[in-house]
N, C-alpha and C positions, 0 to 999 in steps of 0.2 A: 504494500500500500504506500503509495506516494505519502510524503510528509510539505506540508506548505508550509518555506521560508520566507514567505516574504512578512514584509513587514505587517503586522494586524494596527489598524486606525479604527477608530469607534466609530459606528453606524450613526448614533443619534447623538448628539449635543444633548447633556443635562444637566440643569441648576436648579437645587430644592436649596427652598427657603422658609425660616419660619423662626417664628418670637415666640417664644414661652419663659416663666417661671421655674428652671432646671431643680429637680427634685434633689431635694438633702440627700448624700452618700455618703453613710458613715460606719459600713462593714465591706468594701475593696475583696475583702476574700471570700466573702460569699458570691462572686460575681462566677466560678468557674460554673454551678448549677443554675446558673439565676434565681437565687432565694432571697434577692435582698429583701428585709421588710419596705420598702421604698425603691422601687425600680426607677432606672435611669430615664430618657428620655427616647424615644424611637425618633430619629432626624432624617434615617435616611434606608432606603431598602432597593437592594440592586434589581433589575428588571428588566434587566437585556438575558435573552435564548441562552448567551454565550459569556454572562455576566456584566459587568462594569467595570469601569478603570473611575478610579476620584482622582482628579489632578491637585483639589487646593481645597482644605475648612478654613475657612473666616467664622471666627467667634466673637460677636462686639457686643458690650456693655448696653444699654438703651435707655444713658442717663442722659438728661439736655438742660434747659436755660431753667426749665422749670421741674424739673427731678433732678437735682446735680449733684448728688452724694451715688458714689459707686466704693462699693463694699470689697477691701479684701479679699480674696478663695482662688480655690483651686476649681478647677475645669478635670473631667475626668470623661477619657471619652475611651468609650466599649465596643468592640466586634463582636457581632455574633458568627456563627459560622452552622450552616445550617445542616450541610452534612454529620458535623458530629454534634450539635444541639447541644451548643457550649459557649461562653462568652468567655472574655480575655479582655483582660485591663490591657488600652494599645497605649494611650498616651495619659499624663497628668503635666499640664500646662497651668503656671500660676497669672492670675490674673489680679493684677496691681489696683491699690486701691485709688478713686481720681477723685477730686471734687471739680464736676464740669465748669469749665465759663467759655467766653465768648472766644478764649484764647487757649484753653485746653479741653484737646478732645476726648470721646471716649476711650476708653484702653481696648485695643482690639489683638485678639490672636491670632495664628495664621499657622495651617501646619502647611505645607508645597511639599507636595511627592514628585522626587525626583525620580520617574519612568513610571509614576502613577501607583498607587494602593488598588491592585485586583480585587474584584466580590465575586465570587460563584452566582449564579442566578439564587434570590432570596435572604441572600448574606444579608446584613444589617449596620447601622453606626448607630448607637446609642449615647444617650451623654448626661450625666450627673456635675454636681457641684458639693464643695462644703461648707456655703451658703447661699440664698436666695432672699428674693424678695420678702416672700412670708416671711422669714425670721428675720430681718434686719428690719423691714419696715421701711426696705429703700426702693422704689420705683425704678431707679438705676440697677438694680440689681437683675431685670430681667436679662437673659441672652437671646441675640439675635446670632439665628446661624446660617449663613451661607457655604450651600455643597457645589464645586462645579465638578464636571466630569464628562462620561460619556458611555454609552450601550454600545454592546455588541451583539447585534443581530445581522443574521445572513441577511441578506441583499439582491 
C-alpha cells in the first residue's frame, strides 16, 4: 500500500471562541479519570474525519474602564483524549494580576504550536483556573478564549 508524503494542510479554517467564568481547580490529580468535584471548562472539540491541528490559544482577562480589577491565578488547560477516555494536565500558565486603565491593558496569554497541537477526531481542550469571578467578586476575572486552527477532512 502506497504511503502519502506529501505534505497534509487542513481542509477547513477554525476559530472557536467564547467568555465564561472558568471553574475553580483545586484537585490537578484527579484530572487523569475526570472526577474532579468541579470540572474544567469544555473550549474546544476537534471535528474534522481526520482530526484537527490548533495553531494558537489566546486566553484574555475581560477587565475594562468599568471592571478594572483582574485577579491573580493560574490558567490550567486539559486534553482529553478520546480513544483512551482520559484527560492530562497539558499546560498551567500564570496569569498576572492588572488593574485596567486607559493605559494598561488586559493580561493576555498565548500558547503558539510550533507544527501545530494534533486532536484525533472528538479529542477535546478543556480549561480550569485557581480563581474566578464568583470568588473574587471581580468582573475582570472572567476568561475570554480564542482557538484558531484547522480540520482535516478529505476533499
Amino acid at each position: 500500500m502506497a504511503i502519502n508524503k506529501q505534505p497534509l494542510f487542513a481542509g477547513t479554517i477554525r476559530m472557536v471562541t467564547t467568555t465564561f467564568d472558568p471553574p475553580i481547580i483545586t484537585d490537578n490529580y484527579l484530572a487523569y479519570n475526570g472526577s474532579w468535584p468541579t470540572a474544567p471548562q469544555l473550549v474546544y472539540a476537534a471535528v474534522g474525519t481526520y482530526g484537527d491541528i490548533v495553531d494558537r490559544i489566546t486566553i484574555s482577562a475581560t477587565g475594562d474602564l468599568t471592571f478594572t480589577t483582574v485577579t491573580a491565578k493560574l490558567i490550567y488547560i486539559y486534553l482529553y483524549d478520546i480513544g483512551t477516555d482520559s484527560f492530562s494536565l497539558y499546560k498551567t500558565l500564570k496569569m498576572p494580576a492588572a488593574t485596567i486603565s486607559a493605559t494598561t491593558p488586559n493580561p493576555e496569554l498565548e500558547l503558539v504550536f510550533t507544527g501545530g497541537l494534533l486532536l484525533n477526531l472528538d479529542d477535546q481542550i478543556y480549561i480550569g483556573a485557581s480563581d474566578n469571578s464568583t470568588n473574587s467578586g471581580q468582573k475582570g476575572d472572567y476568561i475570554s478564549v480564542t482557538i484558531e486552527g484547522g480540520t482535516y477532512d478529505q476533499q
